[in-house]
N, C-alpha and C positions, 0 to 999 in steps of 0.2 A: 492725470494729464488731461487738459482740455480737447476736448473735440468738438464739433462745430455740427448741428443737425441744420436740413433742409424743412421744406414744408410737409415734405413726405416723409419725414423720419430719416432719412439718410447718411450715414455718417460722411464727415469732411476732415482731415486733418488741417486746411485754415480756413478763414473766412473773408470770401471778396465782399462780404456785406448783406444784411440778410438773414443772416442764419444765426441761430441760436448756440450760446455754448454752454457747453453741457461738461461738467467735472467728476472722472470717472477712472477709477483704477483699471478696468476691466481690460485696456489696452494701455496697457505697462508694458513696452519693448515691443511692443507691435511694430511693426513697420505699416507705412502709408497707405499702401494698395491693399494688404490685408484690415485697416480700418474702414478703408473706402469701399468695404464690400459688405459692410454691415447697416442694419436699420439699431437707431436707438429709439426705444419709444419711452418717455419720462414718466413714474406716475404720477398716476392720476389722470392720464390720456390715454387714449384709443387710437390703432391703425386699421385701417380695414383692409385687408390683400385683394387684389382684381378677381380674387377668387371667392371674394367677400366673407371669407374670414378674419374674425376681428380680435383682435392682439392687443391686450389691455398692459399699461406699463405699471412697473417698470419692467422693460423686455430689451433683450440684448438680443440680436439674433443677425445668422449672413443672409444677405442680400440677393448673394448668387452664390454659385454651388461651392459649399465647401472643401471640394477636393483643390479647386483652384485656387481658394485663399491658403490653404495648408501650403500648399506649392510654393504659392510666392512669400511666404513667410519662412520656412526651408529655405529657401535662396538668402534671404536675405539674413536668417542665421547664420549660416556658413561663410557668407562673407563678413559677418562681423566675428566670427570667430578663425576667419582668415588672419582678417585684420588684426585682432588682437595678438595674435604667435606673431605675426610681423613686426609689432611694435616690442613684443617680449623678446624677441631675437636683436633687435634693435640695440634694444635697454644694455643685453647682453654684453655685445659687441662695444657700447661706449666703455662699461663698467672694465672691461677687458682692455681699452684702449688708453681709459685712467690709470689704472691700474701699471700698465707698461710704461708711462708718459711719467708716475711717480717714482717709476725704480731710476729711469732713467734718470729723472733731475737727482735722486737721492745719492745718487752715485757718482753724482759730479764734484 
């Protein structure tokens, strides 16, 4: 999936213009705010941290503390796996609805 880096390495899921994109599995099912918490750095480039450690790419790494992106990546599983039983009980309910809606006309 494309991701979109800033000047600082920062990841974007889009781009208002400016930013680099960058083609990466590594955020396959990611949700948004768990990508936007990450630095990508490409190689063959270098980041320096304010703490002037310097991170040669290619480097995947979060931005801010990873308990929070875990967090909101959990949330965001749960509700696609909300969603998904919702649409499987759905599905159910039609096939169930066909199914009654074919005896009836069969029976006429």
């Amino acid at each position: 999936m494309p991701i979109y880096i800033d000047g600082n390495y920062l990841c974007h899921t889009s781009n208002p213009g400016g930013y680099r994109e960058i083609k990466t599995d590594f955020f396959d099912g990611k949700c948004s705010e768990f990508i936007e918490g990450y630095r990508f750095v490409p190689s063959g480039e270098t980041w320096t941290s304010p703490l002037g450690v310097v991170i040669s790419g290619e480097s995947i790494f979060p931005a801010v503390d990873y308990k929070t992106l875990e967090r909101l990546q959990a949330s965001f599983d749960e509700g696609v796996t909300k969603s998904e039983t919702e649409l499987a009980d759905l599905q159910f309910q039609i096939v169930e609805m066909d199914a009654e809606y074919r005896k009836g006309v069969n029976s006429v």
